[in-house]
LOFI-616182 format. One record per atom (N, C-alpha, C): residue number from 1; atom name; x, y, z. Coordinates in Angstrom, 2 decimals, padded with zeros to 5 digits. Layout:
BEGIN
num  atomo  xx  yy  zz
NUM  CA  X  Y  Z
...
This chain:
BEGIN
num  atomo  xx  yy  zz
1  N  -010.06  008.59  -013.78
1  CA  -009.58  007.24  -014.04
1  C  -010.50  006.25  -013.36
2  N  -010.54  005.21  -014.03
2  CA  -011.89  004.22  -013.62
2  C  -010.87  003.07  -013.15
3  N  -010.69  002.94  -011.48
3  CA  -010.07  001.94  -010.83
3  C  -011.05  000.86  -010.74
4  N  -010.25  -000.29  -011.29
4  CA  -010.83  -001.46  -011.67
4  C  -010.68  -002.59  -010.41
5  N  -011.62  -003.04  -009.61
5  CA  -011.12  -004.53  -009.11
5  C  -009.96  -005.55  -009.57
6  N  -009.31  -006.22  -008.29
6  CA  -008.09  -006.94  -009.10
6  C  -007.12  -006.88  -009.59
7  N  -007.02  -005.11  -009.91
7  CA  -005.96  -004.78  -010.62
7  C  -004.88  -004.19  -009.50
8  N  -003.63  -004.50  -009.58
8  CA  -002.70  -003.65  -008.64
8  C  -002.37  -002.24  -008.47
9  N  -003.03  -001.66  -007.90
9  CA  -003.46  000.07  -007.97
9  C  -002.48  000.96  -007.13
10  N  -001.50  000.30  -005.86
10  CA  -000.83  001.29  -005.10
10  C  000.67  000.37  -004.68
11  N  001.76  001.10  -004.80
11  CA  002.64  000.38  -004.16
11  C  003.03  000.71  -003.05
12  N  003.73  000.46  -001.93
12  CA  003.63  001.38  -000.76
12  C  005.48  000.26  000.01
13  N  005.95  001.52  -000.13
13  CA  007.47  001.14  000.75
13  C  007.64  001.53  002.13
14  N  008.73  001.55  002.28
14  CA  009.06  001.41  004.77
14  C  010.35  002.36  004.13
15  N  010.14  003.09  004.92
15  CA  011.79  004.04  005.02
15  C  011.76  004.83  006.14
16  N  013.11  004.94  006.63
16  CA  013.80  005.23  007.69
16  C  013.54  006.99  008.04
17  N  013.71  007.36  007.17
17  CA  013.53  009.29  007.53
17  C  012.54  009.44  005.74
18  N  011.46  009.83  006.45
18  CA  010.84  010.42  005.16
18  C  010.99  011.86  004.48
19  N  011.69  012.36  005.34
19  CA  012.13  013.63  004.70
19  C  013.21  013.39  003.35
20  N  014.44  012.87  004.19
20  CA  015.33  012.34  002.63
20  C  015.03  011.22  002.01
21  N  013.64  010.59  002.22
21  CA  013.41  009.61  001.06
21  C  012.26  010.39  -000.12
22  N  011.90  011.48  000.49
22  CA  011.33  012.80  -000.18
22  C  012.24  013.47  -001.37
23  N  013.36  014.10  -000.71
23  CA  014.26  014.98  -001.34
23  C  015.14  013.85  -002.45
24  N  015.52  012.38  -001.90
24  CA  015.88  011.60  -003.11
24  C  015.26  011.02  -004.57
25  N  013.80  011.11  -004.05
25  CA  013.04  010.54  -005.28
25  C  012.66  011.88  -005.86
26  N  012.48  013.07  -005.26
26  CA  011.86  014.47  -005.63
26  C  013.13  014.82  -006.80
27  N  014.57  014.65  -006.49
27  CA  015.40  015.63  -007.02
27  C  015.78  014.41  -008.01
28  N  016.02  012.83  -007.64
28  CA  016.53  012.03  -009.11
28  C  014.82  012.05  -009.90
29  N  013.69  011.51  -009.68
29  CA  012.78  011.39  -010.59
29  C  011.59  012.30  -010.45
30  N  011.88  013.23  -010.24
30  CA  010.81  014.71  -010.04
30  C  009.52  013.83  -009.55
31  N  009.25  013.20  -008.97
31  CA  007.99  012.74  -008.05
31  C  007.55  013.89  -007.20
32  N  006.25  013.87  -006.82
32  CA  005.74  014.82  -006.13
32  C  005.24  014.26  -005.00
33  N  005.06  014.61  -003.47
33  CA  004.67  014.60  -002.75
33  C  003.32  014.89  -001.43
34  N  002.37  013.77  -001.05
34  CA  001.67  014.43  -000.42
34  C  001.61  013.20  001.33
35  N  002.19  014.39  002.04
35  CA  002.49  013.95  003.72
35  C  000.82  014.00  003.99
36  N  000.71  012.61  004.88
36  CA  -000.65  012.32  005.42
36  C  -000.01  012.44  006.92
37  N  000.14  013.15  007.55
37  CA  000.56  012.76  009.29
37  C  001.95  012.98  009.06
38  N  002.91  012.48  010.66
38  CA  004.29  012.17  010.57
38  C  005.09  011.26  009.89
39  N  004.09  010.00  009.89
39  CA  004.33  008.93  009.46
39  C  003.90  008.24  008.32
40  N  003.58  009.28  007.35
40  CA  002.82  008.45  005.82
40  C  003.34  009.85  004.79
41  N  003.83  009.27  003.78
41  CA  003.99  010.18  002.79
41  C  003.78  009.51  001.53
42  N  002.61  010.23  000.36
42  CA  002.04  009.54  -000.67
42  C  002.75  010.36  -001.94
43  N  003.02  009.66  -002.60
43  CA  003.86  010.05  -004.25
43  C  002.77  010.04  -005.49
44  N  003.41  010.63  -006.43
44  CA  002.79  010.41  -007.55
44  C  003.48  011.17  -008.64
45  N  002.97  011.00  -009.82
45  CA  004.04  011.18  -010.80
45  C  005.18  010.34  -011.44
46  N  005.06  009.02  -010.52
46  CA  006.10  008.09  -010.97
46  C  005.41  006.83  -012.22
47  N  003.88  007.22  -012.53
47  CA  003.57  006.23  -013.31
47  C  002.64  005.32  -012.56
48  N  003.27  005.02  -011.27
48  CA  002.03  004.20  -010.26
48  C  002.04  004.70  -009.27
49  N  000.66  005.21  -008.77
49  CA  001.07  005.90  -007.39
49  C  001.23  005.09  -006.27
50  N  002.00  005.74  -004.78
50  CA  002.13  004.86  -003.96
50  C  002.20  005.66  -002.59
51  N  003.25  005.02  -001.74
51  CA  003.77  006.32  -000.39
51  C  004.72  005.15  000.21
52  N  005.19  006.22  001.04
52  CA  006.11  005.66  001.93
52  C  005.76  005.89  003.54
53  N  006.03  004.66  004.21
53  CA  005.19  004.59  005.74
53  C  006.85  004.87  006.53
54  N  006.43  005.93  007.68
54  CA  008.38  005.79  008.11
54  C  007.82  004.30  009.55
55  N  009.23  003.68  009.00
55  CA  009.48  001.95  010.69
55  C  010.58  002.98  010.47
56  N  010.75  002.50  012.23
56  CA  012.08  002.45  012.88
56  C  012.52  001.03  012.79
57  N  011.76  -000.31  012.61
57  CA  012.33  -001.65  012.29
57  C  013.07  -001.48  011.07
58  N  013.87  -002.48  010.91
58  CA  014.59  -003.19  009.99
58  C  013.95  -003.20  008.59
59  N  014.31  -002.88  007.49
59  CA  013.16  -002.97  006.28
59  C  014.21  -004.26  005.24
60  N  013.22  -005.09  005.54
60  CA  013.60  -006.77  004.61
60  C  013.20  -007.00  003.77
61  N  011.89  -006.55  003.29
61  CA  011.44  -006.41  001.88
61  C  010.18  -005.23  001.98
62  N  011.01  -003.86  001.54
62  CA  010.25  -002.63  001.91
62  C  009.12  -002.54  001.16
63  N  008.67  -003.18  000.16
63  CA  007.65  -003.15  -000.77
63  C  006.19  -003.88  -000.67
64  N  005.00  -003.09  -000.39
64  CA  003.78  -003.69  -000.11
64  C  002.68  -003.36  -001.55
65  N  002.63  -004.09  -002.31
65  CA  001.88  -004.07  -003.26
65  C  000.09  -003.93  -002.60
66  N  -000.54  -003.62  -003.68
66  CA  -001.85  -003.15  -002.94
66  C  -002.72  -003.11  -004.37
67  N  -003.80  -004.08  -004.25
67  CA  -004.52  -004.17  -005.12
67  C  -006.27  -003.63  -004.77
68  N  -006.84  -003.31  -005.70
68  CA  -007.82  -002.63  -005.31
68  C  -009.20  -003.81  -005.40
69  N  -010.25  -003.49  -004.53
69  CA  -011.50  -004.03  -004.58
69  C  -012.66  -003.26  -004.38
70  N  -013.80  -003.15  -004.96
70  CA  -014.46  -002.36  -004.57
70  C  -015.19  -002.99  -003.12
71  N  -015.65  -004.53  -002.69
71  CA  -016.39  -004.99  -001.71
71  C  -015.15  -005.87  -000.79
72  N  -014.64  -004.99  -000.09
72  CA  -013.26  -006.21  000.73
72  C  -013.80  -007.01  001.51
73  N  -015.11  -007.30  002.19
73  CA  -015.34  -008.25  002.45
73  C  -015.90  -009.39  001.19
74  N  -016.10  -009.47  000.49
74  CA  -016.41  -010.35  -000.18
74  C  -014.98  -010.84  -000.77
75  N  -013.63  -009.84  -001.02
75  CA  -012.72  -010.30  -001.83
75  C  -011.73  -011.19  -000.90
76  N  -011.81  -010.53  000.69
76  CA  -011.15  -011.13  001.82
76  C  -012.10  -012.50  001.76
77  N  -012.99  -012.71  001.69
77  CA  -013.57  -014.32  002.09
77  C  -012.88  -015.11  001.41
78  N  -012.63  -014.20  -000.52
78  CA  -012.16  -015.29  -001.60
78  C  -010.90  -015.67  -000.95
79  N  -009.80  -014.76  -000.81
79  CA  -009.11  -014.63  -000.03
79  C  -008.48  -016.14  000.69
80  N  -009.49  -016.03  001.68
80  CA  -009.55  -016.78  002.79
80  C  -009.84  -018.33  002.29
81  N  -010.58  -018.32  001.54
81  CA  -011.36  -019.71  001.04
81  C  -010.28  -020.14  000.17
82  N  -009.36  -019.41  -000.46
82  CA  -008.58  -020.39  -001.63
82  C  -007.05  -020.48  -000.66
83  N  -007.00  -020.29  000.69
83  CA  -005.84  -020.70  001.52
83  C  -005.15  -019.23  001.60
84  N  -005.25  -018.03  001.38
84  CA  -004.45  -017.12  001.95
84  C  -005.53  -017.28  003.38
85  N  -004.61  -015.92  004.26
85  CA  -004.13  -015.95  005.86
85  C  -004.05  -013.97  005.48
86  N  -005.44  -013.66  006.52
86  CA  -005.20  -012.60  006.77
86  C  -004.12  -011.76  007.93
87  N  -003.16  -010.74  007.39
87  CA  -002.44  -010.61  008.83
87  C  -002.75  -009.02  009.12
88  N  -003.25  -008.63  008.61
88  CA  -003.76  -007.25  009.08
88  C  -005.58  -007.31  008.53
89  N  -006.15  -007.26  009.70
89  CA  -007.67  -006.96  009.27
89  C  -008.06  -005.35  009.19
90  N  -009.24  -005.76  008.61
90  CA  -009.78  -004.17  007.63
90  C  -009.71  -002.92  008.76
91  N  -008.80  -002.03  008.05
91  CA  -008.95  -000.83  008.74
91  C  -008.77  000.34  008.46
92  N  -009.30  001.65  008.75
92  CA  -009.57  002.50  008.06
92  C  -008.17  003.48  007.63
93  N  -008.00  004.57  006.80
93  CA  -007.11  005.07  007.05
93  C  -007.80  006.14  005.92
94  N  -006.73  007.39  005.91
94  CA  -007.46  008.30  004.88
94  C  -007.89  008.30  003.52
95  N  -008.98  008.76  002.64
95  CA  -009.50  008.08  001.55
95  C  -010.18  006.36  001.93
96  N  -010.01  006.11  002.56
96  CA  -010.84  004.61  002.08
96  C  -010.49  003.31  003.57
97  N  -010.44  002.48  002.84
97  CA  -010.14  001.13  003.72
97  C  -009.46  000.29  003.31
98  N  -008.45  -001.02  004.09
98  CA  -007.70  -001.96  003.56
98  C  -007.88  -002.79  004.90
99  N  -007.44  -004.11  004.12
99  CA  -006.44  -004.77  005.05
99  C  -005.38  -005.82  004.31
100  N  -004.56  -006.88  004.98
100  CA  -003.42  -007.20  004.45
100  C  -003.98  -008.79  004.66
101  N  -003.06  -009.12  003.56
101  CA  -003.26  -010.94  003.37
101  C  -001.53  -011.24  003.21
102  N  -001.53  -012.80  003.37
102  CA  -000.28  -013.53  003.25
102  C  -000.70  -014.71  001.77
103  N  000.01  -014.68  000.86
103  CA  -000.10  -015.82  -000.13
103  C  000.15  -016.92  000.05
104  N  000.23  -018.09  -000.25
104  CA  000.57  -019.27  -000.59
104  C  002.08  -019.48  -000.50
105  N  002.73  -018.27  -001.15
105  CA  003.97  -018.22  -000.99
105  C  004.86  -017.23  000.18
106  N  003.97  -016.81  001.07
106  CA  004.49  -016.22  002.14
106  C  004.67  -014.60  001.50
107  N  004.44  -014.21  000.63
107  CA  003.93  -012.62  000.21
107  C  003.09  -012.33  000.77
108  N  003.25  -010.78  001.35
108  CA  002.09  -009.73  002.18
108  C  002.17  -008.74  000.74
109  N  000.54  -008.47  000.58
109  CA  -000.05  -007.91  -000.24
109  C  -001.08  -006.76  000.27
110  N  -002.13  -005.90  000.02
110  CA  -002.75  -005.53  000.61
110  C  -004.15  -005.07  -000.39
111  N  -004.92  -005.07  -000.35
111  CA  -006.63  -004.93  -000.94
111  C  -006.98  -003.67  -000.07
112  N  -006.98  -002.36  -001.06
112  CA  -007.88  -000.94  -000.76
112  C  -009.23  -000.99  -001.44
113  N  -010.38  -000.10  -000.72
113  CA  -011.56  000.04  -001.09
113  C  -011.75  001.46  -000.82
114  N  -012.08  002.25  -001.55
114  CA  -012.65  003.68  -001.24
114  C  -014.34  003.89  -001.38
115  N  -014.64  002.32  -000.98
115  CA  -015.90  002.58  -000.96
115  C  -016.28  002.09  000.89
């Protein structure tokens, strides 16, 4: 599959015990599972892939959309220049790199690069 710039490529939720947020999406929508660590579990099979990160905080809007770029510094400047507010800077994690922005409208989003 040819991941395109711009386009929204990963969704990524907050849950409390990733074991039964495993066994609930596994047994209602046969999703499949792949655990990165204690604390990251990645899905697929649902149509868009994504994962779930386990907080012990409060989850207020568990959903982090994640759009792809191939050059994040150049897409973070655009970013920056048309009034978003970075709140997580670039950092690595397995497969690739991200970091997180705030919109105009107070939405956290996030920009991956596997380059």
């Amino acid at each position: 599959m040819d991941i395109k710039d711009n386009h929204i490529n990963y969704v990524e939720f907050k849950a409390k015990d990733l074991a039964k947020i495993k066994k609930f999406y596994n047994k209602s929508f046969d999703w499949t599972f792949t655990d990165y660590g204690p604390t990251y579990t990645a899905f697929s099979d649902s149509g868009l892939e994504g994962g779930f990160e386990k907080t012990e905080n409060e989850i207020v809007n568990g959903a982090l959309i994640v759009l792809y770029h191939k050059n994040l510094d150049s897409i973070k400047n655009r970013i920056i220049k048309f009034g978003g507010k970075i709140s997580k800077n670039i950092f690595s994690f397995p497969g690739g790199r991200r970091f997180h922005f705030v919109d105009l409208s107070g939405n956290e989003l996030a920009v991956w690069s596997d380059k």
